[in-house]
Structures are given as structure tokens and as C-alpha cells.
N, CA, C and O of each residue as an XYZ file, in Angstrom:
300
protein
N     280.043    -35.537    128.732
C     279.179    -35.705    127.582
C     278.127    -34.600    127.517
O     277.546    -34.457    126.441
N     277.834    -33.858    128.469
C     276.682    -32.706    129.025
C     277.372    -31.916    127.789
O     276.753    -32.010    126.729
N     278.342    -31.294    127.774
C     279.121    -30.147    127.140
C     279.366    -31.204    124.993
O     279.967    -30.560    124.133
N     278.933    -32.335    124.710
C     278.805    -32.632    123.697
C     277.181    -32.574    123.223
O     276.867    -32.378    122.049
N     276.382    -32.734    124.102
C     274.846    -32.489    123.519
C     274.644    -31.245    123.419
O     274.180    -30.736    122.399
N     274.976    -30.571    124.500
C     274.674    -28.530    124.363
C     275.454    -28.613    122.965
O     274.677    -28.772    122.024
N     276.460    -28.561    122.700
C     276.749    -28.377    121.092
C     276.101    -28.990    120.029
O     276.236    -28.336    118.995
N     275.186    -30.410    119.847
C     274.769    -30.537    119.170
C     273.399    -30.018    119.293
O     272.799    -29.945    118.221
N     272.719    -29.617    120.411
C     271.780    -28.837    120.241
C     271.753    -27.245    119.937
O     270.865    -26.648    119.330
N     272.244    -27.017    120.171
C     272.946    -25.619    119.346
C     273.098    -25.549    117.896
O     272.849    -24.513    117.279
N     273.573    -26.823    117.230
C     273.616    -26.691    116.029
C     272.507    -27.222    115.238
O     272.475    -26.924    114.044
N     271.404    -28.121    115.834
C     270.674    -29.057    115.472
C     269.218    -29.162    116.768
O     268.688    -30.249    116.999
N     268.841    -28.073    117.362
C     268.037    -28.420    118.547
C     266.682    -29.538    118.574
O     266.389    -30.105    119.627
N     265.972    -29.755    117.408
C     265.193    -30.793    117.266
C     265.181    -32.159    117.436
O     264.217    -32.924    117.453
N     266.934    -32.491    117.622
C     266.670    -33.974    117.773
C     266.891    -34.422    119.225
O     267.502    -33.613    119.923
N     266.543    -35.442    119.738
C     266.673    -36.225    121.065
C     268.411    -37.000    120.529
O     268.514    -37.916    119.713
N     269.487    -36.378    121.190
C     270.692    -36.549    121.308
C     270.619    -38.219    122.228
O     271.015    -39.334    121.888
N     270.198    -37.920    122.991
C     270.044    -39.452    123.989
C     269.992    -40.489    123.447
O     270.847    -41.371    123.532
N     268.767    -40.537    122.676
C     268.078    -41.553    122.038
C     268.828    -42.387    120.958
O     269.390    -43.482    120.958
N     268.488    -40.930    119.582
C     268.658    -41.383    118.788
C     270.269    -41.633    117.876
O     271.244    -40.902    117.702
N     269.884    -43.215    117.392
C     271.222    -43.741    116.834
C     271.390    -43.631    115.792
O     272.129    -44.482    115.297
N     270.875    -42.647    114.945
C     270.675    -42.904    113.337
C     271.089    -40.857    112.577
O     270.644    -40.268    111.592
N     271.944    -40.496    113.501
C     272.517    -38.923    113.052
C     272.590    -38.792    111.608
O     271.911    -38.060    110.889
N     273.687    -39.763    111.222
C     273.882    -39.513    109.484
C     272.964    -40.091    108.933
O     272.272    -39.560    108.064
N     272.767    -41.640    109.485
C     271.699    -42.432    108.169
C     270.191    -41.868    108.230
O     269.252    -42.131    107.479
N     270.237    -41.027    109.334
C     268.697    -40.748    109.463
C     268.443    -39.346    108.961
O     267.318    -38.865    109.093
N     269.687    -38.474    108.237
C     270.102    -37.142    107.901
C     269.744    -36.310    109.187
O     268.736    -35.637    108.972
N     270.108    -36.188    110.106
C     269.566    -35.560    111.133
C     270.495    -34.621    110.927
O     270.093    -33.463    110.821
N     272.198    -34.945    110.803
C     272.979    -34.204    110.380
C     273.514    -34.389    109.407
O     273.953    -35.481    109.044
N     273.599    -32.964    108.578
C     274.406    -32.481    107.181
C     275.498    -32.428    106.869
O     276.089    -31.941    107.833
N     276.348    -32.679    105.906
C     277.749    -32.186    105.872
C     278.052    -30.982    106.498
O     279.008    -30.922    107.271
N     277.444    -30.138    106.291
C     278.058    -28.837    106.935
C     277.671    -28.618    108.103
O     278.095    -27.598    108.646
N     276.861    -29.403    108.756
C     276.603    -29.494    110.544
C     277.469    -30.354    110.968
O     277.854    -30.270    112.135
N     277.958    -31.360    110.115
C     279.095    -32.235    110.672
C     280.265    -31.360    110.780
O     280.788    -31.234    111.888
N     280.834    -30.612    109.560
C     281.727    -29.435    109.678
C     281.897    -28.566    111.431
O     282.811    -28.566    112.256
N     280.608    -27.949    111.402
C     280.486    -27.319    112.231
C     280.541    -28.375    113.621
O     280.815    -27.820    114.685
N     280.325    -29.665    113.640
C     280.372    -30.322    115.040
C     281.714    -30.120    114.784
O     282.339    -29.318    115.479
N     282.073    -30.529    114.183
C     283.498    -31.358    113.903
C     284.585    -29.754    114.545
O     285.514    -30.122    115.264
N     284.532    -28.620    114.395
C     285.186    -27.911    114.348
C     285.004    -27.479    115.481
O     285.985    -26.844    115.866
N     283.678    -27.559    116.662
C     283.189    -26.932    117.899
C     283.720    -28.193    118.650
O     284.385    -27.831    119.621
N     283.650    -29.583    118.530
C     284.218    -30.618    119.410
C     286.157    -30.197    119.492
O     286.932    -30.059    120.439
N     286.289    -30.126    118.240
C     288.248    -30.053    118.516
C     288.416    -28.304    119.560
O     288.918    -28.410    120.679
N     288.110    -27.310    119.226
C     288.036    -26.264    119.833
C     288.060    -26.385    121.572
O     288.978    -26.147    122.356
N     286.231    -27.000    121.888
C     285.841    -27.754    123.321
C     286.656    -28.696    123.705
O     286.993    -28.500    124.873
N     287.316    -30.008    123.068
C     287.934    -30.857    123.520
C     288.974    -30.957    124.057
O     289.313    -31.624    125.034
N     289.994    -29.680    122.850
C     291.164    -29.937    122.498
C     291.894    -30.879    121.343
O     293.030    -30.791    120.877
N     291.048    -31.618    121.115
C     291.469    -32.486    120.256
C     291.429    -32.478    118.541
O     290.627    -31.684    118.050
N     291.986    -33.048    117.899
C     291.783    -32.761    116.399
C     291.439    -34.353    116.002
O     291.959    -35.363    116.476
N     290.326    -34.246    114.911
C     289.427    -34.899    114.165
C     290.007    -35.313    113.019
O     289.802    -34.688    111.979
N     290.840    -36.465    113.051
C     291.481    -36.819    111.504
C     290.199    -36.906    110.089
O     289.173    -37.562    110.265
N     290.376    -36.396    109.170
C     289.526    -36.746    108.211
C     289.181    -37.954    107.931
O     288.037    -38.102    107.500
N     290.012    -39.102    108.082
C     289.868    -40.066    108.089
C     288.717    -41.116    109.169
O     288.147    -42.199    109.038
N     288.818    -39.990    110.297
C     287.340    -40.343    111.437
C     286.509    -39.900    111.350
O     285.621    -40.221    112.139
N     286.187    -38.664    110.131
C     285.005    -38.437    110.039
C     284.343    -39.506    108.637
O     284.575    -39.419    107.431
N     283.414    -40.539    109.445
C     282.751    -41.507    108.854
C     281.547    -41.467    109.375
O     281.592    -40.898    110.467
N     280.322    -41.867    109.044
C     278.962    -42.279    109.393
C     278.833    -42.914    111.075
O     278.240    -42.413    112.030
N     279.498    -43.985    111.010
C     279.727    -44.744    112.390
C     280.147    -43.977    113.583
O     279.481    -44.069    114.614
N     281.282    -43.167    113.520
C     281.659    -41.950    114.545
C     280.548    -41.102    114.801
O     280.428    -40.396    115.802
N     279.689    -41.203    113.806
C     279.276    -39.423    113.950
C     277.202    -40.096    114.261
O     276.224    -39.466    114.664
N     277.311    -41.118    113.958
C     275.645    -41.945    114.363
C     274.746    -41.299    115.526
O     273.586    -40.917    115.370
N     275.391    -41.250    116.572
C     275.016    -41.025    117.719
C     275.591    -40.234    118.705
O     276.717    -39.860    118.380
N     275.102    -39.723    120.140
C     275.963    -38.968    120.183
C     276.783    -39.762    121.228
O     277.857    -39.240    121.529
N     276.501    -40.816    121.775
C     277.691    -42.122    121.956
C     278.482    -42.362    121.435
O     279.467    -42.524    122.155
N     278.651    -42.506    120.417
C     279.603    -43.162    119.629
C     280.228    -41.775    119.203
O     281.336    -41.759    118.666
N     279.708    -40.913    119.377
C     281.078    -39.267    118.834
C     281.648    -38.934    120.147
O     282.673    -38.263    120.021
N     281.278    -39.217    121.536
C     282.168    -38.996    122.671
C     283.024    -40.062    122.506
O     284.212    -39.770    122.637
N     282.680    -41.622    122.170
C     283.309    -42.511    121.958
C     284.563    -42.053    121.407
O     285.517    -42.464    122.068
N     284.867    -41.367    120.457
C     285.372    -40.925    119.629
C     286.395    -39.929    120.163
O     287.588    -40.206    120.289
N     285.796    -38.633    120.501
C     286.010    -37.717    121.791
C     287.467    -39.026    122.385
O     288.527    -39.372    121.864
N     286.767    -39.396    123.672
C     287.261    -40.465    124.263
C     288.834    -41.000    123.872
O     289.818    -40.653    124.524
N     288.897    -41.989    122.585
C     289.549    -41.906    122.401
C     290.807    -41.370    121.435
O     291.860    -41.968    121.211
N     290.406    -40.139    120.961
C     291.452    -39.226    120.249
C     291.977    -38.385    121.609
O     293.070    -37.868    121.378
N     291.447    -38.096    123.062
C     292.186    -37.570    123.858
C     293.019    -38.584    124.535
O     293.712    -38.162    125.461
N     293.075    -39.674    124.289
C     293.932    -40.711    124.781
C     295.045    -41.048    123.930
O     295.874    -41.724    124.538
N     295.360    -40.799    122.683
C     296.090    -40.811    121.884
C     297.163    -39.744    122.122
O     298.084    -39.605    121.317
């Protein structure tokens, strides 16, 4: 998860990744920072991001986007 916060602080360094649960509803991140996670996680992971998982709930926290992480490399 170390190697998922360095990327969102890279793209976004102001917020507390730990903490906070509120990424989309709280606009912390933008469509086009989601883009850009979205495209630096499959690259780092290996994995690919169905459009269909990019929703609010996946992308909230940065729990719930390793969550995510997690299980698209198990698939």
C-alpha cells in the first residue's frame, strides 16, 4: 500500500491518504486525477481498471482503492 500513497501524493500531495475517507465526495480528487491514478495504479500494479470500477466507492479512500488493487490482481 506504501507504493499506492507515494502515487497519490505525487498527484495530489495535500491530502492525508491515511485518514481521509471522502476522495471523490470530498473533491479531493478530479476526474482527471482519477485518470491519472487510474492509469499510474494499472502501469505499478499490473493490473487493468474496468471502467465499470471506476465509481466513487472504489476510489473514496485510499483503502478501499488497494481494496480494489487487491482484488483485480486476484482475478
Amino acid at each position: 500500500m506504501e507504493d499506492l500513497i507515494e502515487i497519490l501524493e505525487e498527484l495530489q500531495p495535500e491530502v492525508d491518504y491515511e485518514t481521509t475517507e471522502n476522495l471523490i465526495d470530498g473533491r479531493y480528487l478530479d476526474s482527471l486525477t482519477i485518470l491519472a491514478l487510474v492509469s499510474e495504479i494499472e502501469d505499478k500494479f499490473g493490473v487493468e481498471i474496468p471502467t465499470v470500477e471506476i465509481i466513487p466507492n472504489n476510489f473514496n479512500s485510499a483503502k478501499k482503492i488497494w481494496s480494489l488493487i487487491e482484488r483485480l490482481r486476484e482475478e
